[in-house]
Every structure is written in structure tokens, then in C-alpha cells.
Residue frames relative to the residue before (quaternion, step in Angstrom):
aa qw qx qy qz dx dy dz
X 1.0000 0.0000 0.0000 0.0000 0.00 0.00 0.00
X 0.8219 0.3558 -0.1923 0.4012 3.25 0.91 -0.75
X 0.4297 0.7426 -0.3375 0.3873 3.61 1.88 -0.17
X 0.4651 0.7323 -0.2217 0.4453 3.12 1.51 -0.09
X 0.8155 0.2038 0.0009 0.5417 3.40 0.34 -1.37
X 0.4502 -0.8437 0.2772 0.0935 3.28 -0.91 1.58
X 0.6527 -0.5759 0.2315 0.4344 3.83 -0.56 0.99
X 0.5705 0.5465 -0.4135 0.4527 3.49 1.47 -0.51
X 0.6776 0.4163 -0.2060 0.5702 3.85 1.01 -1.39
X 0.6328 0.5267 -0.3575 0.4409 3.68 0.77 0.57
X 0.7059 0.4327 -0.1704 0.5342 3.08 1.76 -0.11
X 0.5993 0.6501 -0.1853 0.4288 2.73 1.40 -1.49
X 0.6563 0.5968 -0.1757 0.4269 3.70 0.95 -1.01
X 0.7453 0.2843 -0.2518 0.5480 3.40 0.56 -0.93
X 0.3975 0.7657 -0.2494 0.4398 3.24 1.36 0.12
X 0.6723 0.1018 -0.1131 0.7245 3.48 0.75 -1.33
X 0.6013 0.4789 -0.5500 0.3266 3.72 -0.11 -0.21
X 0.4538 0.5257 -0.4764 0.5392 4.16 1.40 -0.86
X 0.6985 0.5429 -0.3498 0.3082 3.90 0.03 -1.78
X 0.8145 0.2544 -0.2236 0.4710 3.80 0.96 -0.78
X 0.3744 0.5291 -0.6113 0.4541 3.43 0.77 0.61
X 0.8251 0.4131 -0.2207 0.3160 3.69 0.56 -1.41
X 0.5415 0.5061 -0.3986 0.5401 3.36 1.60 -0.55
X 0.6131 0.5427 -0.4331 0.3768 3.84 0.71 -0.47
X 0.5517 0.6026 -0.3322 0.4713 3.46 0.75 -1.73
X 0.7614 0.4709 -0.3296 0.2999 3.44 0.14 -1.28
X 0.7547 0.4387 -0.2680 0.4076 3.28 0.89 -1.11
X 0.4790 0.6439 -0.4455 0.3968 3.46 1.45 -0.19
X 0.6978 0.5629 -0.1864 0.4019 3.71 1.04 -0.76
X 0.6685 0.4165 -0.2868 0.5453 3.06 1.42 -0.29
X 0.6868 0.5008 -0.3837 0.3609 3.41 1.24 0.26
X 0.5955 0.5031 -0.2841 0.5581 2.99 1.71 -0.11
X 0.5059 0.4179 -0.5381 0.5291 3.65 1.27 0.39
X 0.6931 0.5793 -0.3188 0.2870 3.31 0.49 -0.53
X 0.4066 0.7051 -0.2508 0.5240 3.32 1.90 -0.98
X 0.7195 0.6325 -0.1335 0.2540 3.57 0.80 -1.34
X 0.5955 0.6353 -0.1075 0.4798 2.65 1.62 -1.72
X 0.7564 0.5731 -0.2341 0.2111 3.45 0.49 -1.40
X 0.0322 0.8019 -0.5729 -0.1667 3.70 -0.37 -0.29
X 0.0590 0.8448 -0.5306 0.0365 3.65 -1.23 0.52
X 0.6325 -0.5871 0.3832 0.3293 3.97 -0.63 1.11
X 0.0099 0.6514 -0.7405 -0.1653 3.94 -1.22 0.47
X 0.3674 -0.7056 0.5983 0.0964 2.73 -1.59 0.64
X 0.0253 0.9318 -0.3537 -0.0774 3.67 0.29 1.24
X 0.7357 0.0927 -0.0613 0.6682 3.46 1.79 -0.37
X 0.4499 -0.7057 0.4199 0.3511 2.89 -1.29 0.49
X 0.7949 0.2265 -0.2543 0.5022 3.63 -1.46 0.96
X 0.7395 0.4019 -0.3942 0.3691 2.98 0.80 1.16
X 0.6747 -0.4633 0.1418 0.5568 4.08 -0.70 0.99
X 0.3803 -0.5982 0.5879 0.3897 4.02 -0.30 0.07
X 0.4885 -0.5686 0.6395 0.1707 3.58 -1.57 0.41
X 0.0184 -0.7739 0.6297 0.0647 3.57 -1.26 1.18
X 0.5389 -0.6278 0.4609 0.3210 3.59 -1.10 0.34
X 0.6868 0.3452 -0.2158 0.6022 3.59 1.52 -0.17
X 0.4530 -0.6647 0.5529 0.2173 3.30 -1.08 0.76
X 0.9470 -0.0969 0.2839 0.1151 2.81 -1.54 0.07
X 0.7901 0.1204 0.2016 0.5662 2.88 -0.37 -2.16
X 0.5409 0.6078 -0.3873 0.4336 3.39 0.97 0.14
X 0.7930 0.2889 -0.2742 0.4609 3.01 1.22 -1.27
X 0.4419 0.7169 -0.4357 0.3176 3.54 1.00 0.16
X 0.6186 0.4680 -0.4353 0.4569 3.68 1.10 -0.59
X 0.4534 0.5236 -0.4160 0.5893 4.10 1.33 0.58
X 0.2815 -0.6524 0.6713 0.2110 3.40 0.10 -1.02
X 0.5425 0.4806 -0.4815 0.4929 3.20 0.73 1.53
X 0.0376 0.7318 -0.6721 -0.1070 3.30 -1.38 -0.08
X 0.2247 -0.7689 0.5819 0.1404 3.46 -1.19 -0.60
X 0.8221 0.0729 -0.1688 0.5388 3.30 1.03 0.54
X 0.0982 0.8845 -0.4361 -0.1334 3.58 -0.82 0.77
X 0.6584 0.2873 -0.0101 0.6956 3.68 0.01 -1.41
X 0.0709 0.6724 -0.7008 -0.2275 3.56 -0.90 0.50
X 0.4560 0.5101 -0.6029 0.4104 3.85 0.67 -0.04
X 0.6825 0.5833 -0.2411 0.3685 3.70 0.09 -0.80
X 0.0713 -0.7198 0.6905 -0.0027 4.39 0.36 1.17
X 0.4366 0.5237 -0.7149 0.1547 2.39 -1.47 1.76
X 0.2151 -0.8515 0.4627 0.1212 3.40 -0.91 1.11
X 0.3022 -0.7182 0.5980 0.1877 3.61 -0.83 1.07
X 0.3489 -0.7868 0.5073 0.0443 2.98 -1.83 0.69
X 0.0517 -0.8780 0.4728 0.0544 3.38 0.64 1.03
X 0.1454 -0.7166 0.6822 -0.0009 3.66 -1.49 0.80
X 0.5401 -0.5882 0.5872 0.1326 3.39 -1.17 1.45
X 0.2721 -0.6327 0.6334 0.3528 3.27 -1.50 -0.74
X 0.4082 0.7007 -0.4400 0.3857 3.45 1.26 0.83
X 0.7698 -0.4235 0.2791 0.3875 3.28 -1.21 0.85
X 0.0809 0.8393 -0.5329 0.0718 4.01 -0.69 1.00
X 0.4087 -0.7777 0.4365 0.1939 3.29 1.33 1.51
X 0.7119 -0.4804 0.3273 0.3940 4.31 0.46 1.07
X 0.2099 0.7666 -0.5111 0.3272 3.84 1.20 0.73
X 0.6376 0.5569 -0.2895 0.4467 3.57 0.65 -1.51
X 0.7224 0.3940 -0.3788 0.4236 3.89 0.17 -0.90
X 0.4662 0.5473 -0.5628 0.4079 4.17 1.03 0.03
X 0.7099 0.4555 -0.3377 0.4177 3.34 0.63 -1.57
């Protein structure tokens, strides 16, 4: 069964099959650093501020936030860079 397949393709295989376990493994880790990185609003009731996973003052070393004055109505408009089928020219 095996007299078949040459000493090169006898090596060579367990070879690249090791290479993608480790090229895989790796990329699994970089998705879970990435996972890390992210931050993102819950919404637990209605009419009330939503809940972030980042503070503040964290986000401020960005120059961002996402919530201020709540005594103070005002409503921000935010715009992807994702396809907006000619909406934007109403506003």
C-alpha cells in the first residue's frame, strides 16, 4: 500500500499538513487579539443611556465619546463609509 507513494511525498505531507495546523493556530490568536480591542454599546432598557464596555476617559485618548449631557437633547448623526444609495444629499 505504501510502495506506492514516494519518500519525497512521504515527507513532504506530514510536512505541510504540521505547516497548517501552525499557520491556522496562529491566525486563531490574532482573532482573539482582535476580539479584545473592540468595544460596543448594550442596550438594557428602554429610555435609558445604553451601557459601553469602554469608559470614558479611555475613549478620550481617541477623541471620541458617545455620550454626554443627558439633560441636554441633542442627536448626532453618524455616517459609515458603506454604501448610502444618495440618502446623504436630503440631509
Amino acid at each position: 500500500m505504501f510502495s506506492n507513494i514516494s519518500k519525497k511525498t512521504f515527507f513532504l505531507l506530514p510536512a505541510l499538513f504540521l505547516s497548517s495546523y501552525v499557520i491556522g493556530a496562529g491566525a486563531g490568536s490574532l482573532t482573539s487579539a482582535a476580539a479584545e480591542g473592540n468595544w460596543g454599546l448594550s442596550f438594557h432598557e428602554e429610555n435609558t443611556p445604553p451601557t459601553a464596555n469602554a469608559s470614558t476617559d479611555e475613549l478620550a485618548q481617541y477623541d471620541a465619546y458617545y455620550m454626554q449631557d443627558t439633560d441636554e437633547k441633542i442627536l448626532y448623526l453618524t455616517f459609515d463609509a458603506g454604501y448610502e444609495n444618495g440618502n446623504t444629499e436630503k440631509f
